[in-house]
Each structure stands twice: as C-alpha cells, then as structure tokens.
One Martini backbone bead per residue (centre of mass of N, CA, C, O) as a GRO file, in nm:
protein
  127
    1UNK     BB    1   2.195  -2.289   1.163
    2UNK     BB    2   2.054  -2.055   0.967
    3UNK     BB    3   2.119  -1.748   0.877
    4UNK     BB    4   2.089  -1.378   0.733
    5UNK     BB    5   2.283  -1.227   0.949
    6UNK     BB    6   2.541  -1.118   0.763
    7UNK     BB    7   2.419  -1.156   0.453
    8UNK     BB    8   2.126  -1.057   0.357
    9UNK     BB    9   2.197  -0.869   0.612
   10UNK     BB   10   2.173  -0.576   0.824
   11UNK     BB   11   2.234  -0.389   1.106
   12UNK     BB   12   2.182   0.000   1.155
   13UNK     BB   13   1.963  -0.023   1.389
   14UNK     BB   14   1.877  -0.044   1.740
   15UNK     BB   15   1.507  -0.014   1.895
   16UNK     BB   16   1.429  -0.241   2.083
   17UNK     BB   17   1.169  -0.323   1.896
   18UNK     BB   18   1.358  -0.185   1.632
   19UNK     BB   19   1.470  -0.150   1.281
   20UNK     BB   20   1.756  -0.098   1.053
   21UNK     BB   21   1.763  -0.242   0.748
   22UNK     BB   22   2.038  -0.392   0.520
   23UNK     BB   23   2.034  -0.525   0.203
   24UNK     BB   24   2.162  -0.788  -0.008
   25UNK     BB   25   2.157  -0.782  -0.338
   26UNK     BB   26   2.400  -1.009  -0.380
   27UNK     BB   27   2.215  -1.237  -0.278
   28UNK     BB   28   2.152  -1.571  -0.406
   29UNK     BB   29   1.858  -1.531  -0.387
   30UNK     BB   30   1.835  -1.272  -0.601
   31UNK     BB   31   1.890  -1.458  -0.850
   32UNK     BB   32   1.605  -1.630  -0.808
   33UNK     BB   33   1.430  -1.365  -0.689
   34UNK     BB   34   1.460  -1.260  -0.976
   35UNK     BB   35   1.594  -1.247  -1.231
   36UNK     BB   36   1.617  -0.908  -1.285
   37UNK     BB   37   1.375  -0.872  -1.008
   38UNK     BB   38   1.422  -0.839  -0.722
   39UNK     BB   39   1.296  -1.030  -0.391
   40UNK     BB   40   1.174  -1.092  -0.118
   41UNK     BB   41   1.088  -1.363   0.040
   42UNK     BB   42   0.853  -1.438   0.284
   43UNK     BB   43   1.046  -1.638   0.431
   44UNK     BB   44   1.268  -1.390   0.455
   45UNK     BB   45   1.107  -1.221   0.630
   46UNK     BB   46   1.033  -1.456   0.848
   47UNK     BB   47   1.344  -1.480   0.907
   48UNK     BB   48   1.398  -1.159   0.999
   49UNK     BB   49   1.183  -1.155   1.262
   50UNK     BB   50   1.310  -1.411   1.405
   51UNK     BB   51   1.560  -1.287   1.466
   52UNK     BB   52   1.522  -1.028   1.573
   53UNK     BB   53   1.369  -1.128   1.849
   54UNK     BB   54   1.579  -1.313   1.936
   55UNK     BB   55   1.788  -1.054   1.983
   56UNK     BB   56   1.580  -0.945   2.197
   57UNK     BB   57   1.524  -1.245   2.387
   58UNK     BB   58   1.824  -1.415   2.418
   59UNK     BB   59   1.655  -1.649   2.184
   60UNK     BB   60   1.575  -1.951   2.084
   61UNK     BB   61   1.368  -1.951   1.777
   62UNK     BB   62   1.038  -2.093   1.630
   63UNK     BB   63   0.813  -2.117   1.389
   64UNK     BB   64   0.463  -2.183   1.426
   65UNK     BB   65   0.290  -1.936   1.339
   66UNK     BB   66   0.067  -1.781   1.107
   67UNK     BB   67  -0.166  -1.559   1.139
   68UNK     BB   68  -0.042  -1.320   0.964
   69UNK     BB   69   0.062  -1.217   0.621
   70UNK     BB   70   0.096  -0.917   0.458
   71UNK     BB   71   0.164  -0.812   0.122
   72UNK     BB   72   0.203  -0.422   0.030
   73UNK     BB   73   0.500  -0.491  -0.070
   74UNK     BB   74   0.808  -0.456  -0.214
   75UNK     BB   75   1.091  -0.597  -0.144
   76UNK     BB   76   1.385  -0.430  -0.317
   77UNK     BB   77   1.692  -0.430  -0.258
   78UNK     BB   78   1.751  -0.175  -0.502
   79UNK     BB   79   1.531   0.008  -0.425
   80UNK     BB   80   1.482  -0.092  -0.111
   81UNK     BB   81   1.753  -0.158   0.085
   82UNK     BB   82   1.576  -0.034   0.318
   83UNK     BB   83   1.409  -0.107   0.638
   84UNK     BB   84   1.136  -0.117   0.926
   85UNK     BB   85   1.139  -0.331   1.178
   86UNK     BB   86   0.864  -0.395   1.370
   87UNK     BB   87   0.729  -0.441   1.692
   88UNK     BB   88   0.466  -0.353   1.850
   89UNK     BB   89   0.352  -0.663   1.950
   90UNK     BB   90   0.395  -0.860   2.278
   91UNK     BB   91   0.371  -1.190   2.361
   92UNK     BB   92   0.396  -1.362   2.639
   93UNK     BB   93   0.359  -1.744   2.707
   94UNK     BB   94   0.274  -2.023   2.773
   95UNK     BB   95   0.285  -2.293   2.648
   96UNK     BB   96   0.068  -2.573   2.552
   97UNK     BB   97   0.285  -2.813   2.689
   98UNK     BB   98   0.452  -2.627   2.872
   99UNK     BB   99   0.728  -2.586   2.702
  100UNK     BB  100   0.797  -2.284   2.746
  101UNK     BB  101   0.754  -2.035   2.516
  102UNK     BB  102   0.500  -1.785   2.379
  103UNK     BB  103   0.544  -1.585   2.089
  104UNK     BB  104   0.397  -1.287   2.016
  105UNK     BB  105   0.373  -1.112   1.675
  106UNK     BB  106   0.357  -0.781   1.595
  107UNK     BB  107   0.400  -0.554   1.252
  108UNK     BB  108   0.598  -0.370   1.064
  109UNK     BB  109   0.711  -0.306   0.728
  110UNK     BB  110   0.888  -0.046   0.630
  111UNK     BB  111   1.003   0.239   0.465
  112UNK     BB  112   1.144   0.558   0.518
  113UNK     BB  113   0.894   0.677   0.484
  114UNK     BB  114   0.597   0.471   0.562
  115UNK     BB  115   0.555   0.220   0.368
  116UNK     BB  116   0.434  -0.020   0.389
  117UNK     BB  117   0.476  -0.385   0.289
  118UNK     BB  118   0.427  -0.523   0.587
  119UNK     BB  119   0.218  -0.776   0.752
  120UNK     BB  120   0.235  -0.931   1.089
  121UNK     BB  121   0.147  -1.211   1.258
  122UNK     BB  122   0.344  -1.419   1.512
  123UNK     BB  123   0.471  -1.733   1.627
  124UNK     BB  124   0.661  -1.871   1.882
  125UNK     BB  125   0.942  -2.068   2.043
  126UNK     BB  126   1.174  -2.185   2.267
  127UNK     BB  127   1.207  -2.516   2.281
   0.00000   0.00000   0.00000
C-alpha cells in the first residue's frame, strides 16, 4: 500500500479529529503538477484524509464514495506549506454488504488564517 505521510506530508500537530499538516514541496509529485507553479492534485488531497482518519480509527480504510468534493482555493505546497485538515463529522454504519463498517466524513482542509481550500464529504470501508 503506498501512503503520503511521512513522504508528501507530515503531521505537525494531531487533536483528535484535526490536524495540522505540512507539505512537502520537493515531493516528485509536485514536479508533475505542475512544473514551477506546484498545485496539489485531488486525488492526493483525497488520499491524505483516507490516512488521517486511517490514523483516527486505528484501522485501514479503502475509499467507496465520494460524495461531494469542491476544491475552494489551491493548496500550493510553497505558498501555503501549512494546512488544517478537520473532519467535522463522522458517522460509522454497518457496511451495505454486511462486511465491516461504512465511515462517513465531512470537513474541511483551510489554510492556518481559516480560509477554505478544500470542502469534502466521504465515504470510505474498513473491509
């Protein structure tokens, strides 16, 4: 399984569902997207609240749904090194299969003034 933290991320500051994460601009992701004006792409915006809530719930989780994702500003790893990512709320269901639980989260990724980025509502599975 491929992660970002501790490569593309890190976390500075970790109070319970909040996080306060910084970026790593040499990350070769960033040398891709965009070469000389670095953009974070969705899918890796996406795949660092897969791992913070990961590390909330002490298990791994798979990404089923994207309910609702809008992207309100860039998070640019060199002017805005720094981000706050929050999961606002959270709902843990019995899987539709049966099979595990279905984890539901909303929230938002702001820079350190409070200034949206990122506004998200997911689903993800523990199975």
């Amino acid at each position: 399984m491929v992660t970002l933290l501790n490569e593309m991320f890190n976390i500075e500051e970790e109070q319970g569902m909040k996080w306060t994460i910084r970026l790593n601009p040499g990350h070769f992701i960033y040398k891709a997207h965009f070469p000389g004006h670095p953009v974070t792409p969705g899918i890796c915006i996406t795949q660092i609240i897969g791992e913070l809530l990961e590390r909330h719930e002490k298990c791994h989780l798979q990404l089923q749904r994207v309910v609702n994702l809008k992207f309100t500003g860039i998070i640019d790893p060199v002017e805005t090194p720094k981000v706050i990512v929050a999961i606002d709320k959270k709902e843990t269901t019995d899987a539709a299969n049966g099979k595990g639980k279905l984890f539901s989260a909303k929230g938002t990724i702001t820079n350190p003034e409070g200034t949206a980025l990122t506004k998200f509502s997911l689903e993800f599975t523990n199975e």
